[in-house]
N, C-alpha and C positions, 0 to 999 in steps of 0.2 A: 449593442455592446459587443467588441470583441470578444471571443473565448479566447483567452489565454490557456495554455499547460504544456510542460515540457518536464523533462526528465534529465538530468543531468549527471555523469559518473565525475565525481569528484578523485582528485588525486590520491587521497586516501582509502579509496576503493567503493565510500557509500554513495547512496543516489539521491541526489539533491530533486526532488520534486514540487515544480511550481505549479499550483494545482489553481482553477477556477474553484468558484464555490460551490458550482453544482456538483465536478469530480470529487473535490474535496468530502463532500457531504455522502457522494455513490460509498467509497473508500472507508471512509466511517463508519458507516450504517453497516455495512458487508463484514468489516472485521467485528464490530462489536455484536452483530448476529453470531458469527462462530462463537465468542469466549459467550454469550448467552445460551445459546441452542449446544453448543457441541463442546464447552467448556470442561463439564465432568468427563469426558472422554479425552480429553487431552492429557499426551504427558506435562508435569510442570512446568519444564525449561519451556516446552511451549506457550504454553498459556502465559507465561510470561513475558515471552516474546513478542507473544501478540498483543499483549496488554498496554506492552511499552512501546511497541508501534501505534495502541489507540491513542495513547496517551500525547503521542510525537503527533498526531495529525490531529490533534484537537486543541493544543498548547503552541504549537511551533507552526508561524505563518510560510514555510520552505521547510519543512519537514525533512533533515538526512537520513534516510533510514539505511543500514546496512545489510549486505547481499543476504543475509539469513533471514534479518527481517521483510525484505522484498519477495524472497523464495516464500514463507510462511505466508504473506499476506495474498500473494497468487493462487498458491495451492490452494490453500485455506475459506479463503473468502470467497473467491470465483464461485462458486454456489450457489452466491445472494447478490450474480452482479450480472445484467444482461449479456448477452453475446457480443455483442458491437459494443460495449465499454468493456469488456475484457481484451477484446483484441486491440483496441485502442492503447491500452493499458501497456499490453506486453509489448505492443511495438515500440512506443516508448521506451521502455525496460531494453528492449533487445536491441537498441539504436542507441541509445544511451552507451551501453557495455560494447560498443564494437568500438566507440571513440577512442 
């Protein structure tokens, strides 16, 4: 089976991400450890943010998230995401945003 995933900057600034279901599932599991593990320490606007980011990758099969929500889920999540899927991750991210 091929692995599909890419990352795309759409016109209006968010980042269209076609995720396999393995990524998909890393992505998930990583955000929803922070709002579990590190939730009470979050400011609101954040925990919200990230919440409606879990929400967008568990609901939405191309998920658009926007630059604040990619920024939060980087920062955030990376934690609970091995090294070679992080860089995977942000290279996307960062090749995406130069288009």
């Amino acid at each position: 089976m091929k692995t599909t995933y890419k990352v795309k900057r759409l016109k209006d600034g968010r980042f269209k991400f076609t995720l396999d279901d393995e990524l998909r599932s890393i992505l998930y599991n990583a955000t929803a450890s922070v709002l579990h593990f590190n939730g009470d320490e979050l400011p609101d606007y954040l925990f919200a943010l990230l919440h409606e980011t879990l929400t967008l990758l568990e609901d939405t099969l191309e998920p658009r998230l926007h630059k604040s929500q990619v920024l939060a889920m980087l920062q955030f999540a990376s934690k609970y995401i091995d090294q070679p899927t992080q860089v995977l991750i942000v290279g996307m991210v960062q090749e995406a945003g130069r288009k």
